[in-house]
N, C-alpha and C positions, 0 to 999 in steps of 0.2 A: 631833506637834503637831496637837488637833483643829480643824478649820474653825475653832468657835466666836474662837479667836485672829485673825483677822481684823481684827475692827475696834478690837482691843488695840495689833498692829501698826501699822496707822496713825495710832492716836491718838501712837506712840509715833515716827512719821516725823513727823507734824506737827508735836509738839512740838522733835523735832531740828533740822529744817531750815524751820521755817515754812513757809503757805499759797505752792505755785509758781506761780502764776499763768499757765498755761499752757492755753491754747497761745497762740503771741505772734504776733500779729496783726490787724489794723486792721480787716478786715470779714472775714465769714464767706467770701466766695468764696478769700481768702487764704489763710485755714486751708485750705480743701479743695485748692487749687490743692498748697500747701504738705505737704500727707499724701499727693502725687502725688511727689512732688520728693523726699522724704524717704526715700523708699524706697533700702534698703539704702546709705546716706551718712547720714555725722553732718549734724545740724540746723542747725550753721553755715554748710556747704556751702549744704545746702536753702537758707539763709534770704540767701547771698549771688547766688542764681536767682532767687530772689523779686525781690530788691533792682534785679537787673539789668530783670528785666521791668519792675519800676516804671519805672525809670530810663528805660526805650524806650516809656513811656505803654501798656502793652500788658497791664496785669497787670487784664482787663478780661473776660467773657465772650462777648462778640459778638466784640472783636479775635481772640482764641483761636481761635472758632472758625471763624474765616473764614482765618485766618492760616496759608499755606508749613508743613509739620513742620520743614523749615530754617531759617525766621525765627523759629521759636520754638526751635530749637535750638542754635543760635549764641549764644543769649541764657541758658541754663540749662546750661551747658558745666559748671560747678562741680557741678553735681548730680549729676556721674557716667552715663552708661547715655544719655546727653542725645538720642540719637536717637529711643531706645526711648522716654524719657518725653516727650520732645515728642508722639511719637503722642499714647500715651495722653492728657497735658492736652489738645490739640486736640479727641480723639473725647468723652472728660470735660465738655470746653464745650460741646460741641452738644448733647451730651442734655439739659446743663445749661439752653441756652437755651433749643431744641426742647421740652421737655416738661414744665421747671419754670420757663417766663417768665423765666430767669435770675436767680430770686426767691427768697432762702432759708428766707423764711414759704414759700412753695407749697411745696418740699421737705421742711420741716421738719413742714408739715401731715398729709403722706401717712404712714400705715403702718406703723410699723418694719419689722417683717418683709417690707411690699411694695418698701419702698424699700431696704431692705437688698439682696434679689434682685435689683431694678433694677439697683444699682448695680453688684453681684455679675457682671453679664454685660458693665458694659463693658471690652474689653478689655484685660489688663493692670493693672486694680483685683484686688488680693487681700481678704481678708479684714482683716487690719488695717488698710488702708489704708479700706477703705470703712469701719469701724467708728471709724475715728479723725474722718470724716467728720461720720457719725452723732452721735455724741459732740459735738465738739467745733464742729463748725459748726451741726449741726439742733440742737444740747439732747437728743439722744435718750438716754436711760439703757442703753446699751450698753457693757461693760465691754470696753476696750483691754487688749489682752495681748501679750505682745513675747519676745525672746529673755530680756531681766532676768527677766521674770516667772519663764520654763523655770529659769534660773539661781537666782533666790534661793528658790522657794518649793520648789526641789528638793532644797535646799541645808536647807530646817527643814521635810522629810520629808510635805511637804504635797502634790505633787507628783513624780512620776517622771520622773527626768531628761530622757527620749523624749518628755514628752508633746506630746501634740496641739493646735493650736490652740483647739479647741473644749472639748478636756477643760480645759486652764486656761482658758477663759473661763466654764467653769460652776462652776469654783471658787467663784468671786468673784458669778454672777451668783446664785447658788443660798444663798448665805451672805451675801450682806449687801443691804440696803435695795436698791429701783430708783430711786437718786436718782442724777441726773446730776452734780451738784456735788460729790457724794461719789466716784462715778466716775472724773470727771475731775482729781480730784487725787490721790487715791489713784495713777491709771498714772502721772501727773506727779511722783511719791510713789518711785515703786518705778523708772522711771528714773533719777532723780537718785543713788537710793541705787545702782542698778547701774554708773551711770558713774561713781561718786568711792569706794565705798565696793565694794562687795558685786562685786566686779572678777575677771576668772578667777582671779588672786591674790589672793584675800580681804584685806583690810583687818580683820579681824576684834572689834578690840580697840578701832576706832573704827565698829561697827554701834549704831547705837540700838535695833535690835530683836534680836540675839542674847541676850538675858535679860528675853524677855519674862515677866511673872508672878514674876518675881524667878530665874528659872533659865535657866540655856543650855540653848537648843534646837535651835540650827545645826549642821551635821553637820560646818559647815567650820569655825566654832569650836572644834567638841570636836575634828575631829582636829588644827589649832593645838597642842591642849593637849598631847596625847599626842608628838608631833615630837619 
């Protein structure tokens, strides 16, 4: 299947499962707090760490960063790794405050590429997590990519099962517009299909893009067929 299927694919996830509105949350510092939290745990977990911080008036940048790694991690227990990610949000907020006035205009102001690196060196931020950042809190046109991504676009020959985080992110950033709104629903796009649909056991016969242009192109379709 060439690149150009791109943005045939999405037209054809949009039409499936309408605009996701994602990422769900109240201000920008929650999103970023929440692409901290997220990490390797489903979004429900993340989003009842969130909930908890709310609930203890704490889901704050200054509190964060002043705040015990154990009072912040007693509180994000559902998130999984809860020691490990307390660090990280704690040392997260202070740069946050420290160097972007705790302001997501200043952040969203700077760079991409600068603020990308920035972000890149604090501890225990990966790359999707900082670009989920990017994306979804500054507006940045940075394309999110994830294990779905490896799974489905490997699955309709676009990608190599192995690939790298960066080779599928130049998939997508090389092939279609730098619009962040496209962006950002598109990965909101290609998760949702990974979680209900496009599953290590295919769902095949409920994908809305396995016959995109009128043909099957999925590798997992056609071996379906053959079984």
């Amino acid at each position: 299947m060439p690149a150009d299927t791109l943005p045939p694919i999405y037209d054809a996830l949009l039409a499936a499962f309408g605009h996701r509105h994602w990422w769900p949350a109240e201000t920008a510092f929650e999103t970023m707090i929440g692409a901290i939290l997220t990490q390797n745990v489903s979004w429900t977990n993340a989003a009842r760490a969130i909930r908890n911080l709310e609930d203890a008036g704490m889901l704050d940048p200054h509190l964060l960063a002043g705040a015990g790694a154990d009072e912040i991690a007693r509180r994000i227990v559902p998130s999984r790794f809860y020691n490990q990610k307390a660090e990280r949000v704690r040392e997260f907020s202070r740069v946050y405050v420290a160097e972007f006035a705790a302001d997501p205009a200043v952040m969203a102001a700077v760079e991409t590429g600068t603020l990308r690196e920035r972000l890149l060196a604090v501890r225990g931020l990966g790359k999707e997590t900082v670009d989920s950042i990017l994306l979804y809190a500054c507006g940045k046109p940075v394309f999110v990519v994830d294990a779905y991504t490896r799974r489905i676009f490997s699955r309709y020959g676009l990608l190599p099962p192995d690939a790298s985080y960066d080779r599928m992110q130049r998939l997508f950033m090389e092939n279609l517009p730098p619009d962040a709104a496209l962006f950002n629903d598109y990965h909101a796009q290609v998760v949702f299909l990974g979680n209900t649909v496009c599953k290590k056991s295919p769902l095949c016969d409920r994908c809305p893009i396995r016959a995109v242009n009128g043909q099957v192109r999925c590798a997992g379709a056609l071996a379906h067929f053959f079984l």
